[in-house]
Structures are given as C-alpha cells and as structure tokens.
N, CA and C of each residue as an Amber inpcrd file, in Angstrom:
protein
   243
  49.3330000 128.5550000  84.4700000  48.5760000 128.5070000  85.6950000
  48.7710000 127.1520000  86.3740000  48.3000000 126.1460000  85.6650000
  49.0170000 125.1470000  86.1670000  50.0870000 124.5420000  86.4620000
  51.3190000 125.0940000  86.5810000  52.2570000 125.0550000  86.5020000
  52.5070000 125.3770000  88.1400000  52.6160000 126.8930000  88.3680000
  52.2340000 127.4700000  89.4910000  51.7150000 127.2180000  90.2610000
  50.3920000 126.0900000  90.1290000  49.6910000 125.1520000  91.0240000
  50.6140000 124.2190000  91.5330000  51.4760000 123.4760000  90.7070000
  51.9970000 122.5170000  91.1960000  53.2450000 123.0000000  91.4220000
  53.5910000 124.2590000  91.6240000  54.9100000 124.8170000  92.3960000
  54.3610000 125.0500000  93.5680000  53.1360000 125.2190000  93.6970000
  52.6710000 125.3180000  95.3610000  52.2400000 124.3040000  95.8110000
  51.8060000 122.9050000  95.1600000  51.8730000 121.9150000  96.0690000
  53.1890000 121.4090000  96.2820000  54.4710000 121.8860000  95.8020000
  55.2470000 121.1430000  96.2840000  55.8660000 121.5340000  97.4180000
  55.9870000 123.1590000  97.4070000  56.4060000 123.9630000  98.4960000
  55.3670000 123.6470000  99.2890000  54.1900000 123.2400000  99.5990000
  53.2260000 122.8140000 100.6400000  53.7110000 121.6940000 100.9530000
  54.2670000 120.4580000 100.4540000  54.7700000 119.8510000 100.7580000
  55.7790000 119.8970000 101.9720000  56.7120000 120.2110000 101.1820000
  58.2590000 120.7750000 102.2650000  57.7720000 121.6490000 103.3150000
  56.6480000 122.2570000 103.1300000  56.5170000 123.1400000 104.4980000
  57.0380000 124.3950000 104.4580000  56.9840000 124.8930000 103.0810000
  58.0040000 126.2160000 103.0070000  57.2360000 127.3470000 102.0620000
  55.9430000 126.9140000 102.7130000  54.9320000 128.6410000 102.3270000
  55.2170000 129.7980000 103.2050000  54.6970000 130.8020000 102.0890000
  54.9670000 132.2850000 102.9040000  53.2280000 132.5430000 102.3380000
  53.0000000 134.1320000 102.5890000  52.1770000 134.6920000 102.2320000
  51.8730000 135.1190000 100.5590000  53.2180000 135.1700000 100.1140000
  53.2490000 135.0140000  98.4460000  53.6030000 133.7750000  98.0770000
  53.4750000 132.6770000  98.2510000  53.6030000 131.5750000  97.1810000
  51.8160000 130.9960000  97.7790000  51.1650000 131.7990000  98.6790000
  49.5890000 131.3600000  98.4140000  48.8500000 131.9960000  97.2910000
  49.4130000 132.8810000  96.8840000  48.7340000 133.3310000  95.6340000
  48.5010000 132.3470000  94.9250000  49.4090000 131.3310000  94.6300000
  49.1470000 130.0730000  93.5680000  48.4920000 128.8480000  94.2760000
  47.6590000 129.2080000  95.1820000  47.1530000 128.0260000  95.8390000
  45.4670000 128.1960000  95.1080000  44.8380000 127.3040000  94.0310000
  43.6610000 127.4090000  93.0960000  42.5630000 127.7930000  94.2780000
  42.3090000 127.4120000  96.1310000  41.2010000 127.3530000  96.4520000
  40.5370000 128.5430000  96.8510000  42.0740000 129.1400000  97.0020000
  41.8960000 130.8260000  97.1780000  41.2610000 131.6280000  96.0160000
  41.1170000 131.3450000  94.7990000  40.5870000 132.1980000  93.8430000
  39.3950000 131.5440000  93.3490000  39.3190000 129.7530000  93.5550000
  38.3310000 129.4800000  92.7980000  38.2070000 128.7350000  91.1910000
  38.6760000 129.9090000  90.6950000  38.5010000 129.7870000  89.0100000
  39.5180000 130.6850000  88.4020000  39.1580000 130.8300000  87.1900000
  39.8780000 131.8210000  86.3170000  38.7800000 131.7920000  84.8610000
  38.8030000 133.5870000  84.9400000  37.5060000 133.8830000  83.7170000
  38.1610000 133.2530000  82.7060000  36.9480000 132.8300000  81.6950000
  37.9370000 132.2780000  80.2590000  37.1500000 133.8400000  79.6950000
  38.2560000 134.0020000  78.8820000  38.3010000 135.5940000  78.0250000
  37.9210000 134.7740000  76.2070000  36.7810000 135.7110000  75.4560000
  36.3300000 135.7080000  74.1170000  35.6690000 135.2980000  74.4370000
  34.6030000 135.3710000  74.9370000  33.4390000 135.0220000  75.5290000
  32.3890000 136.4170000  75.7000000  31.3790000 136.2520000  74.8340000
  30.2300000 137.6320000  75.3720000  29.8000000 137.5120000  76.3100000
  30.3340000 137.0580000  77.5460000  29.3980000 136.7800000  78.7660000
  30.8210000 136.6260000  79.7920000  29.9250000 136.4250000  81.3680000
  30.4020000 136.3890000  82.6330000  30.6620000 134.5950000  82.1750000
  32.2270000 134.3340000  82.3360000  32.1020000 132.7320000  82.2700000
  33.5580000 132.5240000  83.2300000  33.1460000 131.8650000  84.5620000
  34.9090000 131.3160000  84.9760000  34.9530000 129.8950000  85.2340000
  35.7770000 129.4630000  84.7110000  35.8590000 127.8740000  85.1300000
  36.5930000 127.1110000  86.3400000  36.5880000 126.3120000  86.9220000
  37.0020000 125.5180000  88.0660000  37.8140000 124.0220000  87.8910000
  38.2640000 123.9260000  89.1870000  39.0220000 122.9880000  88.6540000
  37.6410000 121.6390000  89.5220000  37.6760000 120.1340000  88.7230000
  37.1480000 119.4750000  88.8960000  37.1880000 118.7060000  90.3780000
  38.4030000 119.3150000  90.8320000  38.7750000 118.8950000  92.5280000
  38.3320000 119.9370000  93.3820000  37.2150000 120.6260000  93.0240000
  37.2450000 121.9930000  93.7890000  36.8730000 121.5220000  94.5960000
  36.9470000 121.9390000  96.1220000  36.0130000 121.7430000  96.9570000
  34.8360000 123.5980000  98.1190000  34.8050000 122.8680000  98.9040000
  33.5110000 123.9640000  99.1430000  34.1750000 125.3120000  99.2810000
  35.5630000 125.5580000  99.9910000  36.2920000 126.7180000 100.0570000
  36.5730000 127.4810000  98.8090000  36.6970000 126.4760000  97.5780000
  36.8400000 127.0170000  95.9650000  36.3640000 127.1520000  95.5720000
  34.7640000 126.7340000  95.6900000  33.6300000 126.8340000  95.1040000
  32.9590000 127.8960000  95.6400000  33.1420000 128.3690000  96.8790000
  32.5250000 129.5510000  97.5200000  33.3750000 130.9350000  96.7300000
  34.7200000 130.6280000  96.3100000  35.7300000 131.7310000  96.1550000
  35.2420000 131.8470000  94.6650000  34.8460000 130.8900000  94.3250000
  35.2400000 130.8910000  92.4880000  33.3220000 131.6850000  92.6600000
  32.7560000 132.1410000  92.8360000  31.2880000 132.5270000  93.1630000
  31.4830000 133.9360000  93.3570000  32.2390000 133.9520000  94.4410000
  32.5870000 135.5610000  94.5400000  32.8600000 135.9100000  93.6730000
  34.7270000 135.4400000  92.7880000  35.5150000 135.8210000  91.7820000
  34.4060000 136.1700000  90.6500000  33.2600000 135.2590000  90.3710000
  32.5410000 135.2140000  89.2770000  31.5090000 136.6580000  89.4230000
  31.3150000 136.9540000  90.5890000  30.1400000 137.9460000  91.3230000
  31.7780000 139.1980000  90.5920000  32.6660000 139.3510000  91.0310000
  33.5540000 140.5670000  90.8430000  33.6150000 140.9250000  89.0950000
  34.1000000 139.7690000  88.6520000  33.9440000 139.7650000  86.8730000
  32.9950000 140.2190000  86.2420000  31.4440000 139.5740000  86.6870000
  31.0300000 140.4110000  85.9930000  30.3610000 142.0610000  86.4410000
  30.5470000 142.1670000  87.6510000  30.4480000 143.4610000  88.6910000
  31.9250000 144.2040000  87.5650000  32.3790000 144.2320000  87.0910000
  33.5470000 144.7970000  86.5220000  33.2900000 144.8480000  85.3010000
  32.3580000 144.2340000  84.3480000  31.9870000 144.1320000  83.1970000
  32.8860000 144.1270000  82.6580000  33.9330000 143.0270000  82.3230000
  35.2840000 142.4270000  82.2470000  35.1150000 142.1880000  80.6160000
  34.1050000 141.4270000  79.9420000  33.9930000 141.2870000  78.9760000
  33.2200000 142.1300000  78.0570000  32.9590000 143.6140000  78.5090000
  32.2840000 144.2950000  77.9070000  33.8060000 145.4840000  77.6730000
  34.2130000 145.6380000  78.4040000  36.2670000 146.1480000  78.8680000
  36.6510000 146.0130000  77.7080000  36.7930000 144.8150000  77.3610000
  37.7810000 143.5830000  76.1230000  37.0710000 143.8890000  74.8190000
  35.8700000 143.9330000  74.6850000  35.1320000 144.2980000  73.5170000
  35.5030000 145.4650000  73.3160000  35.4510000 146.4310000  74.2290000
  35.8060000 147.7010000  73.4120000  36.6900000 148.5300000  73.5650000
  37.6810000 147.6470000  74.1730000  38.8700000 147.6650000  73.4970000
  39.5320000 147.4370000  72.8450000  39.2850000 145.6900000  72.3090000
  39.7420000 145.6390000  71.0170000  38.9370000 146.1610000  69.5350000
  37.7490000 146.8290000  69.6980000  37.2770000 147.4970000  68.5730000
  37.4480000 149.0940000  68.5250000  38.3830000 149.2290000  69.1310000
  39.6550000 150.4430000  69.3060000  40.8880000 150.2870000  68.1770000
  41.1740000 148.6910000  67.9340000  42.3070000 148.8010000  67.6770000
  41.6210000 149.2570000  65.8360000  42.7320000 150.0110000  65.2910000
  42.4060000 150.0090000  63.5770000  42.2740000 148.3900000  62.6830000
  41.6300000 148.8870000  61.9830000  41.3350000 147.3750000  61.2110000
  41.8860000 147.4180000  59.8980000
C-alpha cells in the first residue's frame, strides 16, 4: 500500500495523473480496515487531513455496514481443522 502511495506522489509530481493512478491517492479512501480483529477497526495515516478524515469515516461507516469482520469469521471457521 505504501508503495503505491508513493507511486502516486511521484506521478503527481510530473503531472501525469489519469483517473486510475487516483486510486492510490490515501485521501480518497481515508484508511484501510486492519483484518483479525472482532470489531469495525480502520486505521489512517498520521498526515491525514480533513478530506481523509471525512473519507476514512465513511469507509469505516461501509465496513462495518458490510459486517466485514463477521464475513472473515465465518469463513474461516468453514475451513476443516
């Protein structure tokens, strides 16, 4: 993920965004859920500002509206043991 972040600040740099290399721009999403977790949890980056912090709120409102970590539980107590 971070990686991808800093392939889009560099192409922001040069001036050579499209509509798919904003996918990797962090302010647009916010966060990213951390997974093994019994709960709604997404984390942020410490530079967020108000546009990421509004997004990462939503993202967090969709996760657990999706019951994302209730998904993962039972699916992996699907797999044979």
């Amino acid at each position: 993920m971070k990686q991808g972040e800093a392939f889009y600040e560099i192409l922001r740099k040069k001036g050579l965004l499209d509509p798919y290399f904003e996918r990797f721009n962090f302010e647009n999403y916010g966060g990213a859920p951390v997974l093994g977790i019994n709960s709604t949890v997404v984390v942020g980056h410490g530079i967020s500002n108000d546009k990421a912090i509004y997004n990462m709120i939503l993202l967090t409102k969709d996760v657990h509206n999706a019951k994302l970590s209730e998904k993962i539980k039972q699916a992996l107590e699907s797999f044979p043991k």
